[in-house]
C-alpha positions in Angstrom: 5.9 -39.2 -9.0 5.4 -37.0 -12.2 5.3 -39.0 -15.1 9.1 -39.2 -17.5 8.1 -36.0 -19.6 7.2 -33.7 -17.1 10.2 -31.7 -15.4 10.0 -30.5 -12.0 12.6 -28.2 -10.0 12.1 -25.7 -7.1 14.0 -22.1 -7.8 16.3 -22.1 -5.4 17.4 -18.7 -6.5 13.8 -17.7 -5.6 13.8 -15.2 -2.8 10.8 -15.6 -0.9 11.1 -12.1 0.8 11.2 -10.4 -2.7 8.1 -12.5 -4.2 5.3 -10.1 -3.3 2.9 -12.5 -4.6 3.8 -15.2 -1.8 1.8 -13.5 0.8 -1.1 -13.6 -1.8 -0.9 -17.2 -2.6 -0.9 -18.3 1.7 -3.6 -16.4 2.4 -5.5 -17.7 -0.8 -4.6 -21.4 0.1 -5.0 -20.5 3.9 -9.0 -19.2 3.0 -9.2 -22.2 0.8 -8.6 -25.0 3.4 -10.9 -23.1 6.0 -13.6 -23.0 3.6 -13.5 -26.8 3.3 -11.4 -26.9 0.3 -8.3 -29.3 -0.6 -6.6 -26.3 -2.2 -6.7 -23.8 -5.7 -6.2 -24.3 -9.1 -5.4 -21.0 -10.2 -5.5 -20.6 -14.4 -4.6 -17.9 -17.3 -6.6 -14.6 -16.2 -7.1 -12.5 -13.4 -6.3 -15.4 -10.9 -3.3 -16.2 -12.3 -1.6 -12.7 -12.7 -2.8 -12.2 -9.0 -0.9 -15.1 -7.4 1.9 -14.8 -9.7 2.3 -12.0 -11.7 2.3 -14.2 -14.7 -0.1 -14.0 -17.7 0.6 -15.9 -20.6 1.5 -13.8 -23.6 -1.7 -15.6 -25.7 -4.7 -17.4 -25.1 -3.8 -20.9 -25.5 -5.4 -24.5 -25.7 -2.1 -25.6 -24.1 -3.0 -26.3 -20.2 -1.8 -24.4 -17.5 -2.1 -23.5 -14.0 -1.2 -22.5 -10.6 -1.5 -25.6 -7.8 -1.8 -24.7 -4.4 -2.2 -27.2 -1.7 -0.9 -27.8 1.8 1.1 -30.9 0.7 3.1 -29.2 -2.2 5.3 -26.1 -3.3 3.3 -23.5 -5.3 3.3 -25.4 -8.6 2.9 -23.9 -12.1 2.2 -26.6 -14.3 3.3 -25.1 -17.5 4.3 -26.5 -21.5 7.6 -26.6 -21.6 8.0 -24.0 -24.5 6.1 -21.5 -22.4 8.1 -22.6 -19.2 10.9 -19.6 -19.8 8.2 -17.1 -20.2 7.3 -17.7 -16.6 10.4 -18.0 -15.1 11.0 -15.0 -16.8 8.9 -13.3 -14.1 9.6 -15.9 -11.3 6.1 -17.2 -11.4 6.4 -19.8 -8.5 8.6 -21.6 -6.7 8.1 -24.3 -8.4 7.7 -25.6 -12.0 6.2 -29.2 -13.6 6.1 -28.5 -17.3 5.1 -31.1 -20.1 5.8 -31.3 -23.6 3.1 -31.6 -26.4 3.1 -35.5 -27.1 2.5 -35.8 -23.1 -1.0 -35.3 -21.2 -0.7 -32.4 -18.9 -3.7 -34.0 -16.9 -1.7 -36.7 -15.6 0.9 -34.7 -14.5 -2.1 -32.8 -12.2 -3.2 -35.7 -10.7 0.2 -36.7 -9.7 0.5 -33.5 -7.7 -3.4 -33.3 -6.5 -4.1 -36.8 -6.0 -7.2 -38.3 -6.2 -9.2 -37.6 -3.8 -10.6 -33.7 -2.5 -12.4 -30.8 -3.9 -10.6 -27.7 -5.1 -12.0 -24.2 -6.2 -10.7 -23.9 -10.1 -11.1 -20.2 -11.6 -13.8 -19.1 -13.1 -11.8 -18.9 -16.2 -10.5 -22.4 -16.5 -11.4 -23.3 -19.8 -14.0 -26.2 -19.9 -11.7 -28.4 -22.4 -9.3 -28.1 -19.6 -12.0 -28.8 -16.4 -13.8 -31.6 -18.8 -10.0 -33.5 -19.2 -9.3 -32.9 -15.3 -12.7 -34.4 -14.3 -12.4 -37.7 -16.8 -8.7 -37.7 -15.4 -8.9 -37.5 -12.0 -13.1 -38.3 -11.3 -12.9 -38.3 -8.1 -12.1 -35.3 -7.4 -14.2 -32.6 -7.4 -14.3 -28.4 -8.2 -15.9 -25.9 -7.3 -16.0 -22.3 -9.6 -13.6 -19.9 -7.6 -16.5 -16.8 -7.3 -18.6 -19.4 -5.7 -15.8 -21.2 -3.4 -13.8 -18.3 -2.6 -16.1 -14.9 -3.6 -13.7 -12.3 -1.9 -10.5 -14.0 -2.9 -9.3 -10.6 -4.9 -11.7 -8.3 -2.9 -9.4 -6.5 -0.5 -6.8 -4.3 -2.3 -3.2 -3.9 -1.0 -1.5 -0.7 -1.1 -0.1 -1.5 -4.9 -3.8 -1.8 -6.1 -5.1 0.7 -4.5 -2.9 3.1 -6.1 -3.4 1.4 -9.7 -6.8 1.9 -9.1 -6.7 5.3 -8.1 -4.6 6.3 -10.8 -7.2 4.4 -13.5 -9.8 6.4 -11.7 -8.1 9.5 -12.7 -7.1 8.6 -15.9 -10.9 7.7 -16.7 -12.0 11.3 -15.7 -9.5 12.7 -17.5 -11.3 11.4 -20.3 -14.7 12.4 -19.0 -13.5 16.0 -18.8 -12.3 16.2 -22.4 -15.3 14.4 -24.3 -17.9 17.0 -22.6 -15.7 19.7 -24.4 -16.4 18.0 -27.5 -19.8 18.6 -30.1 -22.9 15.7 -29.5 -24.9 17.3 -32.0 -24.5 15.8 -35.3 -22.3 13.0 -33.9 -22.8 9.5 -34.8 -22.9 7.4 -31.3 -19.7 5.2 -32.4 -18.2 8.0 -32.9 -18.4 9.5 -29.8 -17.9 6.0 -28.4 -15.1 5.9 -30.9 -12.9 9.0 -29.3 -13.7 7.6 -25.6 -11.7 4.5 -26.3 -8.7 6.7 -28.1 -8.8 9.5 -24.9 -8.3 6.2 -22.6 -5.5 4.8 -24.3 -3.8 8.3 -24.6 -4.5 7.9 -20.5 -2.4 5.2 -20.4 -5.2 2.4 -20.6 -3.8 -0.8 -22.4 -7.0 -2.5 -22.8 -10.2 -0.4 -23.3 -13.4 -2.6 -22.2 -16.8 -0.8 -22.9 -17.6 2.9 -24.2 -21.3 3.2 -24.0 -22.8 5.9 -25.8 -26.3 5.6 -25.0 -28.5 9.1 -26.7 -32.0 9.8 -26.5 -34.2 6.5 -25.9 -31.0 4.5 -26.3 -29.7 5.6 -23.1 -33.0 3.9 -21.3 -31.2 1.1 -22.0 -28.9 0.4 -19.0 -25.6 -2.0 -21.8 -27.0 -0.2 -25.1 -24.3 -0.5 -27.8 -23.3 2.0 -29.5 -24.2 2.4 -33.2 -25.2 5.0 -35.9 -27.9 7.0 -34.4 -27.1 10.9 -34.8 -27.2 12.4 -31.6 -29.4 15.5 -31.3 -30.3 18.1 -29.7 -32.3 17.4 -27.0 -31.2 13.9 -26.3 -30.1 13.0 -22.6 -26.7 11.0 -23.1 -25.5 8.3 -21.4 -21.7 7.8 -21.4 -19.9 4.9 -19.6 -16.5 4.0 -20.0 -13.8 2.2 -19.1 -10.8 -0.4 -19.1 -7.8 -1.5 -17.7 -5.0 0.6 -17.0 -1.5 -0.8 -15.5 -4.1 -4.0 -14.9 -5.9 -2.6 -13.2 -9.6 -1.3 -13.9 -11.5 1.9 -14.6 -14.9 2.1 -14.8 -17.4 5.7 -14.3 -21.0 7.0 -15.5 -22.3 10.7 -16.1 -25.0 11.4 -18.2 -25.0 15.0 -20.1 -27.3 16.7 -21.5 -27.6 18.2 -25.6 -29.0 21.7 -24.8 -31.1 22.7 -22.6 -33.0 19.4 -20.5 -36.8 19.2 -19.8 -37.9 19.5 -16.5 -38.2 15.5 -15.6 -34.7 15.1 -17.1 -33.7 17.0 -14.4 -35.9 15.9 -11.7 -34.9 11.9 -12.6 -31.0 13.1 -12.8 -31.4 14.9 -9.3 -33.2 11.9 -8.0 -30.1 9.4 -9.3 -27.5 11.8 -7.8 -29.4 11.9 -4.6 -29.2 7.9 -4.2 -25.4 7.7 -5.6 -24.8 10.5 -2.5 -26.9 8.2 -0.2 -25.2 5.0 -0.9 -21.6 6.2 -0.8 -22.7 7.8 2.5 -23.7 4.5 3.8 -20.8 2.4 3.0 -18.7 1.4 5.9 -17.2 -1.8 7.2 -18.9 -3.9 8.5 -21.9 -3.1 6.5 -23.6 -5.8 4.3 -23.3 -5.5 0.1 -27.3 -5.8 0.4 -27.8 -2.9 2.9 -25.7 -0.4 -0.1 -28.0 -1.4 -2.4 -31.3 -1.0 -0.3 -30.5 2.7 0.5 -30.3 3.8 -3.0 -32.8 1.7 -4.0 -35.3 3.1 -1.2 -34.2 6.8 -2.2 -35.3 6.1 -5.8 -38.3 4.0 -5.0 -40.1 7.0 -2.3 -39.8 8.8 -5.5 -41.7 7.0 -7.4 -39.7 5.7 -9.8 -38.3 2.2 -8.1 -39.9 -0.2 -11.1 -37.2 1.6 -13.1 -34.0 0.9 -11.5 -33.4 -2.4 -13.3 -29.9 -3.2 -12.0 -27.9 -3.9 -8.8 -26.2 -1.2 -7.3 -22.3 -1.7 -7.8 -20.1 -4.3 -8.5 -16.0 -5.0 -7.5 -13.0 -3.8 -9.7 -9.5 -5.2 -9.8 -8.4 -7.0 -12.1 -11.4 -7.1 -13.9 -13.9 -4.2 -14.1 -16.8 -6.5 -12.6 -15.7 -9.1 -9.8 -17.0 -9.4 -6.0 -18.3 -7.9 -3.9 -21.5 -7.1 -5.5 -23.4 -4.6 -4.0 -27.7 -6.2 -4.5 -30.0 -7.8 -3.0 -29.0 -10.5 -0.7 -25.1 -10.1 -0.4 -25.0 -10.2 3.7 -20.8 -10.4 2.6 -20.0 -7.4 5.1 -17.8 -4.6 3.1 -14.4 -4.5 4.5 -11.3 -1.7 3.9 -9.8 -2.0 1.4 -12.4 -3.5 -1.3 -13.3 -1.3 -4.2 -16.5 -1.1 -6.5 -18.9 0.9 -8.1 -21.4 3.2 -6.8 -24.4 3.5 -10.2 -27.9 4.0 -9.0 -30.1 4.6 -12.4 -33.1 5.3 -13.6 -34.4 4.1 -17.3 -37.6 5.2 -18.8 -38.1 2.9 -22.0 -38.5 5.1 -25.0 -37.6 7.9 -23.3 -34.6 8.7 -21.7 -32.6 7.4 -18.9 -29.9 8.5 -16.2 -27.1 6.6 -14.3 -24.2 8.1 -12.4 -21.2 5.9 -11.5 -17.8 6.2 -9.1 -15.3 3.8 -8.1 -15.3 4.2 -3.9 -12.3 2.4 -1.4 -13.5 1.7 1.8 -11.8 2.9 4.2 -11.3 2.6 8.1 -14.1 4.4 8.9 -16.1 4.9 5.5 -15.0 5.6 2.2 -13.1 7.4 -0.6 -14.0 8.1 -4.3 -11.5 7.2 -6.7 -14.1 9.2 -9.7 -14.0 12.9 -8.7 -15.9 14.3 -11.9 -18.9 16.7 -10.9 -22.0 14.6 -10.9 -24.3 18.0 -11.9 -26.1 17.1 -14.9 -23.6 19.1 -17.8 -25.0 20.3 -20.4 -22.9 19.9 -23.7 -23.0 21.3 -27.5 
């Protein structure tokens, strides 16, 4: 029984065959309980908004979270002045919020019991896991990547599109900053009118613009700052963000003026692996095997010490989630799951050269959802 403060009630005006997130939230629970879990503990984030469609308005220390288990409605255990807010947006069947002089914990373990393990989300802050686990210490958790890795992985026909259209969106951008002048700009600056192009694209949330020039860009997450981009400097630009929720995320490097000789060898080489490991996605095929075919066309030529990062990672959501594309990930690829394709190649204190796409498998291979030329461009 929920303790006196906490009010519970099931929607009954909640229509099931309107709730597109009700499919979601069985199959989540349904892969939960066949990996050995008790059920999900779903809170504020990308888990969340994709088993309800709810996302708190702010950040708060106030606990909250989605409960799925086989012996309970969908329950969103929510503070009661936040408790409109997601019925505003019918955020589950059913609601047990709590007031601020009561402990939200308790009300938990009167739904969970006390005994099972559940897989929490990655973002559950630890204030809330610490109180859950002196609360209830007997039951355990297990982080959501690690209990339930493809959770988000497959896209329905709604994502997909979101994705596709942040894809386009993203090299939108890419075609409009090449028409720009490098030389003479400050990096931030460049980085700067990336993040403005991507929210006149319609992007709500701009994540990363990295502007990476001359020896900078031989560093894979370099951060943009005041260097003055020259002539002569191989440029690194990677962008992206969120747009209708859902992610964008591409690579091109251009060149200031004409490029030596090895610029261009090292950016044919990169473009040559990108080609080889979108041409070996499939499904079926293991995140590791990806990986191994663009690392094995860099590595023949010579250059293998200098690809420094995996191959791709999953979008959704967020722009990096499962399925990671590196060593080791036997997870077979399936249709529907998008991530990036970005081989590189970093020479320190020189220059280096990465090339990224969004791809959707597909029945019988896969799609790009980045359809930029991947020549190397030369800019002013």
């Amino acid at each position: 029984m929920l303790m006196a403060d906490a009010r519970e009630s099931t929607a009954n005006e909640h229509d099931d065959l309107a709730d597109p997130y009700r499919p979601r939230r069985e199959r989540a629970l349904a892969a939960a309980l066949h990996a050995g879990f008790a059920g999900l503990i779903a809170t504020p984030g990308p888990d969340l908004a994709y088993l309800t469609g709810y996302t708190p308005t702010t950040a708060s220390e106030r606990f909250t979270a989605l409960l799925l288990t086989p012996d309970i409605e969908p329950t969103l255990v929510v503070p009661t002045l936040e408790r409109p807010d997601a019925e505003r947006v019918g955020a589950a069947p059913r609601y047990a919020d709590w007031r601020d002089e009561t402990d939200p914990y308790e009300v938990v373990a009167a739904l969970l019991g006390r005994t099972g393990r559940y897989a929490v989300s990655d973002a559950a802050w630890a204030l809330h896991l610490l109180a859950l686990q002196d609360t209830i210490p007997t039951v355990g958790y297990t982080a959501m990547t690690v209990a339930l890795p493809m959770l988000r992985a497959v896209k329905d026909a709604a994502e997909r599109s979101r994705l596709a259209a942040a894809g386009a969106a993203a090299d939108a951008v890419y075609e409009r900053i090449v028409e720009t002048t490098f030389a003479g700009s400050r990096e931030r600056d460049v980085a700067a009118a990336l993040a403005a192009m991507l929210r006149e694209h319609g992007h709500e949330q701009v994540d990363f613009t990295i502007v990476a020039s001359g020896p900078h860009s031989a560093n894979p997450h370099h951060d943009p700052g005041d260097r003055i981009i020259e002539t002569g400097d191989t440029v690194v630009l990677d962008f992206g963000g969120l747009r209708d929720g859902y992610g964008s995320d591409t690579t091109r490097t251009v060149h200031v003026g004409e490029p030596a000789a090895q610029v261009r060898e090292v950016h044919e080489l990169v473009r040559t692996a990108q080609q080889a490991a979108f041409d070996a996605v499939a499904p079926g095929v293991p995140g590791a095997e990806v990986d191994a075919v663009a690392r094995e066309v860099i590595t023949s030529a010579g250059y293998g010490e200098h690809f420094i990062h995996r191959t791709g990672h999953g979008i959704g959501l967020t722009t990096h989630e499962p399925p990671y594309l590196v060593a080791g990930e036997r997870q077979a690829l399936a249709p529907g799951m998008c991530f990036s394709l970005e081989p590189g190649v970093y020479l320190p204190g020189r220059f280096g050269v990465r090339i990224e796409d969004i791809v959707l498998v597909t029945d019988t291979g896969a799609v790009r959802l980045n359809n930029t030329p991947h020549h190397l461009r030369i800019v002013r």
